[in-house]
C-alpha positions in Angstrom: 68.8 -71.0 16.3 65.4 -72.3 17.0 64.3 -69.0 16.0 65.7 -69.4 12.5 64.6 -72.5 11.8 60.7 -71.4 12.4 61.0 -68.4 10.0 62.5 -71.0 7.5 59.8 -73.4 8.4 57.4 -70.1 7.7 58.5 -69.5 4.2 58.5 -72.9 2.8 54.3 -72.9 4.0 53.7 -70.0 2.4 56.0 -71.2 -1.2 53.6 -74.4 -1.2 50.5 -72.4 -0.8 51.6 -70.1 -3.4 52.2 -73.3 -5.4 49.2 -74.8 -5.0 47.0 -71.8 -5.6 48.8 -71.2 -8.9 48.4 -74.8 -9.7 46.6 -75.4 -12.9 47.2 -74.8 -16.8 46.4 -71.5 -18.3 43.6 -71.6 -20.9 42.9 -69.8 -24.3 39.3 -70.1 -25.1 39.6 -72.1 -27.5 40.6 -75.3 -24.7 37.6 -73.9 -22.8 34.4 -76.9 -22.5 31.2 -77.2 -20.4 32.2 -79.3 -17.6 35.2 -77.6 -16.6 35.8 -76.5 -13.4 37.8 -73.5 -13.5 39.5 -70.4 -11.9 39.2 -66.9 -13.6 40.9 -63.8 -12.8 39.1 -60.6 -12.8 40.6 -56.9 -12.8 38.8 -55.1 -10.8 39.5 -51.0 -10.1 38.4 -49.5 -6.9 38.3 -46.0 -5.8 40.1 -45.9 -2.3 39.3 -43.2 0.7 41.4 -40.4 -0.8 40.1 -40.6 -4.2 42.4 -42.9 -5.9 42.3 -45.4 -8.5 43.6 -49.1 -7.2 43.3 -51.6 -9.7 43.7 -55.4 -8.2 42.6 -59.2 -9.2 40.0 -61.1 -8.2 39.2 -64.4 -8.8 36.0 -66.3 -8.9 36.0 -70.5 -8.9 33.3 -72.4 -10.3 32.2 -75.1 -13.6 31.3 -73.8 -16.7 27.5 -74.5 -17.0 27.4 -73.1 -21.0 29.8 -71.1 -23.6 28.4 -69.2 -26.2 29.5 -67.9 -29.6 32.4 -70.3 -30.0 36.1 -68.1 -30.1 34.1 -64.9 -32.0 34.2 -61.7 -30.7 31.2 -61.8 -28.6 32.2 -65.7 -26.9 31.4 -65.3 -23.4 31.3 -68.7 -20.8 29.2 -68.9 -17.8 30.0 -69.9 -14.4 28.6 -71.4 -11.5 29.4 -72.0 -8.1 27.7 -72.4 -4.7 28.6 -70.2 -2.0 27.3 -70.7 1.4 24.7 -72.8 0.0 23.5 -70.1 -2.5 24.3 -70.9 -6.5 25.8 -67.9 -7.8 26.6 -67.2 -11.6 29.0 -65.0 -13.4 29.1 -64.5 -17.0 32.3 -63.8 -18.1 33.2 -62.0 -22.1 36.8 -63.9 -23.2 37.7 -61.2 -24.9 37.2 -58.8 -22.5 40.3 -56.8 -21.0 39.2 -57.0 -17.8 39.3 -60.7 -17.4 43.4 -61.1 -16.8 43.6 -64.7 -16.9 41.4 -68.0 -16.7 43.1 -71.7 -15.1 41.8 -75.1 -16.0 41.4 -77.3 -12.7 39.6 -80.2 -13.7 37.1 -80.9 -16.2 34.1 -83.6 -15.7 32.6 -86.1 -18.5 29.5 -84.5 -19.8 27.2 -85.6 -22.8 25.7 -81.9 -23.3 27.1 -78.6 -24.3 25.1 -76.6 -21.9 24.7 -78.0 -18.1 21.4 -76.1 -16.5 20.0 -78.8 -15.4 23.0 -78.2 -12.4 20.9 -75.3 -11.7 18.2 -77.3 -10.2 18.2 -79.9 -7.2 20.7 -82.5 -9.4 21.9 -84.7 -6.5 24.6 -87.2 -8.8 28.0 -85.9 -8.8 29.7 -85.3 -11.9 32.7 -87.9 -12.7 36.0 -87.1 -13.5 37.5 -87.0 -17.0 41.6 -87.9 -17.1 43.0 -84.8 -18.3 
């Protein structure tokens, strides 16, 4: 019985991880802003050992630093995050079939529609916004 009780004990961990990583509000890019710190999903297709296609997501957290061409056809949003002490920047198309899915976490009061002065050595943390 103890047995059973661990496995149970097992599966509820791994239902609240899931929860919590999925946690978060899909967005269209029209709800996007500078400020927001975000999740996006990228597909991404590999070629395995015997020659095969495998397509799976990948996902790549960080704060939207700028977002140009509004919701047009071209609108694209750039991210930033720091990784092992290194800044690292992705720019991502929102149109783009490739990017599966993008998840709002929390967005930050901000007075300017594009954030590079983050890029630099800014030592203030951003405040919260309610959202």
């Amino acid at each position: 019985m103890a047995e059973e009780k661990d496995i149970t004990a097992d599966t509820e961990v791994k239902a609240e991880v899931i929860a919590k990583d999925t946690k978060g509000k899909a967005a269209k890019p029209e709800e996007l802003k500078p400020g927001m710190t975000i999740r996006v999903y990228q597909k991404i297709k590999e070629l395995n050992s015997k020659g095969e296609e495998k397509e799976r997501l990948q996902f790549f957290d960080g704060m939207i630093i700028a977002k140009k061409h509004g919701t047009e056809k071209g609108a694209s949003i750039t991210v930033r995050k720091i990784s092992e002490g290194v800044g690292v920047e992705k720019i991502f198309p929102l149109h783009s079939p490739t990017v599966d899915r993008i998840v709002i976490k929390k967005q930050a009061k901000v007075r300017q529609s594009k954030l590079y002065y983050l890029r630099g050595e800014y030592k203030k943390r951003l405040k919260e916004k309610a959202y």
